[in-house]
C-alpha positions in Angstrom: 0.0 0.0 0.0 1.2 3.5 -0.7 2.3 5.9 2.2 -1.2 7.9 2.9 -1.1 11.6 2.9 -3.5 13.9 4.1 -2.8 16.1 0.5 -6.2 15.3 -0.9 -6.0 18.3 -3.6 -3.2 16.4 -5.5 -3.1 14.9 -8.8 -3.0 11.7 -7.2 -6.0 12.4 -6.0 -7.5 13.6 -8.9 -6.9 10.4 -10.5 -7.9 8.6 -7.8 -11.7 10.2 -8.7 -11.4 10.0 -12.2 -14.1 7.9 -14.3 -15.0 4.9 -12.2 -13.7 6.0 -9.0 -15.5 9.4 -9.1 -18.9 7.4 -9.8 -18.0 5.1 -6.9 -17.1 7.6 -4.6 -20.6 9.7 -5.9 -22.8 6.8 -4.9 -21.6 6.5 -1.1 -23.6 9.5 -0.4 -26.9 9.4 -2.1 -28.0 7.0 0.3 -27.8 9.3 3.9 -28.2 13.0 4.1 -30.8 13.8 5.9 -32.4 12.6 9.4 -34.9 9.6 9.5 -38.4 11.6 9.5 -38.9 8.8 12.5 -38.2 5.5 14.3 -41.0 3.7 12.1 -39.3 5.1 8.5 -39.3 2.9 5.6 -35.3 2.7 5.2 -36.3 1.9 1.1 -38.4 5.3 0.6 -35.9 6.7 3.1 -33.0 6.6 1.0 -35.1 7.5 -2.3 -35.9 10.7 -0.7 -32.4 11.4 0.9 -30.5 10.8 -2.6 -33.0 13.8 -4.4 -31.4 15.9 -1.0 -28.1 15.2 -2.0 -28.4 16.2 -5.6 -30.0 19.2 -4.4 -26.5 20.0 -2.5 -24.5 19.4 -5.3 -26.4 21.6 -7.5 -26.9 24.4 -5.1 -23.5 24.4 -3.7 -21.0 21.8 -5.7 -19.4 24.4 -7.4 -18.3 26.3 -4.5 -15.5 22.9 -4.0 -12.5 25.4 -5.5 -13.6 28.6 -4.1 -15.4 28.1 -0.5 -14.0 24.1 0.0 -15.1 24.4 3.9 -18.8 25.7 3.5 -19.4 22.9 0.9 -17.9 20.0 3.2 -19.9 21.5 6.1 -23.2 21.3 4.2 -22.7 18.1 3.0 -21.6 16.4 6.8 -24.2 18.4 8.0 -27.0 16.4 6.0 -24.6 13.1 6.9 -24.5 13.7 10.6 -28.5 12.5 12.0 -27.6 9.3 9.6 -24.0 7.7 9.8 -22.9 6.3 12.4 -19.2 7.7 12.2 -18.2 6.6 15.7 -19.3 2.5 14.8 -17.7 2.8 11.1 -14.5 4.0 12.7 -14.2 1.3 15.4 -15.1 -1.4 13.1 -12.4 0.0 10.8 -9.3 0.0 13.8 -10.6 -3.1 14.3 -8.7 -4.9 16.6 -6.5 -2.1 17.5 -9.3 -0.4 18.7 -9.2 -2.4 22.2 -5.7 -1.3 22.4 -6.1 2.3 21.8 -6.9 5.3 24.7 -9.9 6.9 24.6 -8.5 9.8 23.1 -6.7 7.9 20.2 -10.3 6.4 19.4 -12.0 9.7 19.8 -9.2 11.3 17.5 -9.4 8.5 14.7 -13.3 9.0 14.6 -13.0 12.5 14.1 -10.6 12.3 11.8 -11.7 9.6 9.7 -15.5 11.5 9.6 -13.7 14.8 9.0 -11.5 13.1 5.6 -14.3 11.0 4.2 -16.9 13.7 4.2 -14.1 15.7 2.1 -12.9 13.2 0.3 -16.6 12.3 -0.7 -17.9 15.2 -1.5 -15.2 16.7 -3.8 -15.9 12.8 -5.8 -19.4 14.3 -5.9 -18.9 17.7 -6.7 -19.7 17.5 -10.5 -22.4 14.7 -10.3 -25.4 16.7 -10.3 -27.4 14.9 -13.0 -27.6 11.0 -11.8 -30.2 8.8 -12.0 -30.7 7.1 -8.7 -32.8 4.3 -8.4 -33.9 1.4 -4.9 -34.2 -2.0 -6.6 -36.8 -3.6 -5.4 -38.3 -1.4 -2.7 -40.2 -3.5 0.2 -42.2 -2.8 3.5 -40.8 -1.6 6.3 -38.3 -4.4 7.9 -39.4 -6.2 11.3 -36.0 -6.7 12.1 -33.2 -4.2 13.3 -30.6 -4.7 10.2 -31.5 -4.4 6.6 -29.4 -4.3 3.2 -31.0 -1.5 0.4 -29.7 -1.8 -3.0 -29.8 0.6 -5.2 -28.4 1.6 -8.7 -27.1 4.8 -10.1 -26.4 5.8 -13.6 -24.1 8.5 -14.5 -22.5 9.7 -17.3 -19.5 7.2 -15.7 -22.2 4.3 -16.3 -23.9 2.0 -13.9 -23.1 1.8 -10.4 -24.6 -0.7 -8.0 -24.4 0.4 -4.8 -25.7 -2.5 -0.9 -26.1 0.0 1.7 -26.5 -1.7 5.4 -28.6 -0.1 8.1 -28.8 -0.9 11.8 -32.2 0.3 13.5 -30.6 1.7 16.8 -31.8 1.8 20.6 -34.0 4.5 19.6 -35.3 3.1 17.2 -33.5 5.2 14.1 -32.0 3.9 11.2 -28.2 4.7 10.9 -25.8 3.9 7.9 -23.0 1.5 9.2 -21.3 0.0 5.6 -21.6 -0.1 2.2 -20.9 -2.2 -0.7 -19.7 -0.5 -4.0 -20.3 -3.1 -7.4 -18.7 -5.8 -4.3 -16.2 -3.5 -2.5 -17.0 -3.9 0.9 -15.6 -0.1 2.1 -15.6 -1.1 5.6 -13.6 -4.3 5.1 -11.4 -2.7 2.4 -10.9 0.3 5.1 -10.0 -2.2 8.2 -7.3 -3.9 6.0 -5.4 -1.3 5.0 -5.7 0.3 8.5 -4.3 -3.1 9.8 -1.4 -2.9 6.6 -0.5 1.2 8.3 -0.2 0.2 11.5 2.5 -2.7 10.5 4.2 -0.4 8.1 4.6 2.8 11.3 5.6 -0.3 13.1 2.3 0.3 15.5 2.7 3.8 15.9 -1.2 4.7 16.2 -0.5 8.3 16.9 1.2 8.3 13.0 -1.5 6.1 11.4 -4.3 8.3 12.4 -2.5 11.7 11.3 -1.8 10.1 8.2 -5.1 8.7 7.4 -6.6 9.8 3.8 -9.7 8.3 2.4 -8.8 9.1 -0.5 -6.1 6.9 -0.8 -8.0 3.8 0.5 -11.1 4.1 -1.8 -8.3 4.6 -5.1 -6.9 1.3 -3.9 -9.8 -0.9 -3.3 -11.6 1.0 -7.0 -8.5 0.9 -9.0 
């Protein structure tokens, strides 16, 4: 695996959303910006009316990605927050490192990992305005507390398929925990290459979470 870098406005980069990749990257986020209406939502109908939200971000304030990079990423988490559940993605991705790291160094990863893929994810979607976004085969609201929504978008790039998993929480609110991009499991690709860091810093965790970059991890597991 290549050295991560937090320099996500690098031609490496840039490459690393070209064609596929950027359609990839695209498709994480139509599924979960904006909070579950309430603890009995369809998660189908949800993520059909959460994808038209997204596009309406990238249309309304895509563009802004060179000139005001901050207030577009803050937009974008903002709509990602009441859905994802950051803290659970990260842990699962430390894996079992997680059980050896403080409090702090767990806190610190999660923010840091929500803080780069946010960025990462919304530059990848920046451009993708005009998608067509559809659930495959929509059903009733699940009795059980996990569910997997597909769901297929079609871009200029071409044909994305895109298995989203939902947990139905405590409170009984569905909340994004994984997702599986034409077979890439993210969270699995993202735990092995956080494993592969920490044996290449020779299990310095402090060095693996500065140098985290999302971008990086999705080029591998797309490319």
């Amino acid at each position: 695996m290549s050295a991560p870098t937090m320099t996500i406005q690098t031609g490496a980069f840039q490459s690393a959303i070209a064609r596929k990749s950027r359609a990839l990257l695209s498709a994480v986020l139509l599924c979960c910006l904006a909070p579950f209406a309430g603890a009995a939502e369809n998660p189908y109908t949800t993520i059909e009316s959460v994808s038209s939200q997204l596009l309406n971000v990238i249309r309304s304030e895509g563009q802004q990605v060179s000139s005001n990079p901050q207030r577009y990423y803050a937009s974008v988490d903002r709509v990602l927050a009441p859905v994802v559940d950051f803290d659970f993605i990260a842990r699962g991705v430390m894996g079992n490192y997680a059980k050896q790291a403080t409090p702090a160094q767990r806190a610190k990863f999660s923010s840091t990992f929500r803080r780069d893929l946010v960025a990462t994810f919304a530059r990848g979607v920046a451009t993708f305005g005009n998608m067509d976004v559809k659930v495959v085969n929509p059903g009733a609201a699940p009795s059980g507390n996990r569910v997997n929504v597909l769901q297929e978008v079609r871009s200029a790039e071409g044909l994305t398929k895109v298995s989203y998993t939902l947990v139905r929480n405590k409170s009984g609110q569905w909340k994004l925990i994984n997702v599986i991009l034409n077979g890439v499991n993210l969270g699995k690709t993202f735990r092995g290459q956080f494993s592969q860091a920490m044996q290449a810093n020779g299990g310095d965790l402090d060095k693996v979470i500065a140098n985290w970059s999302a971008a990086d991890k999705v080029a591998d597991s797309v490319n």
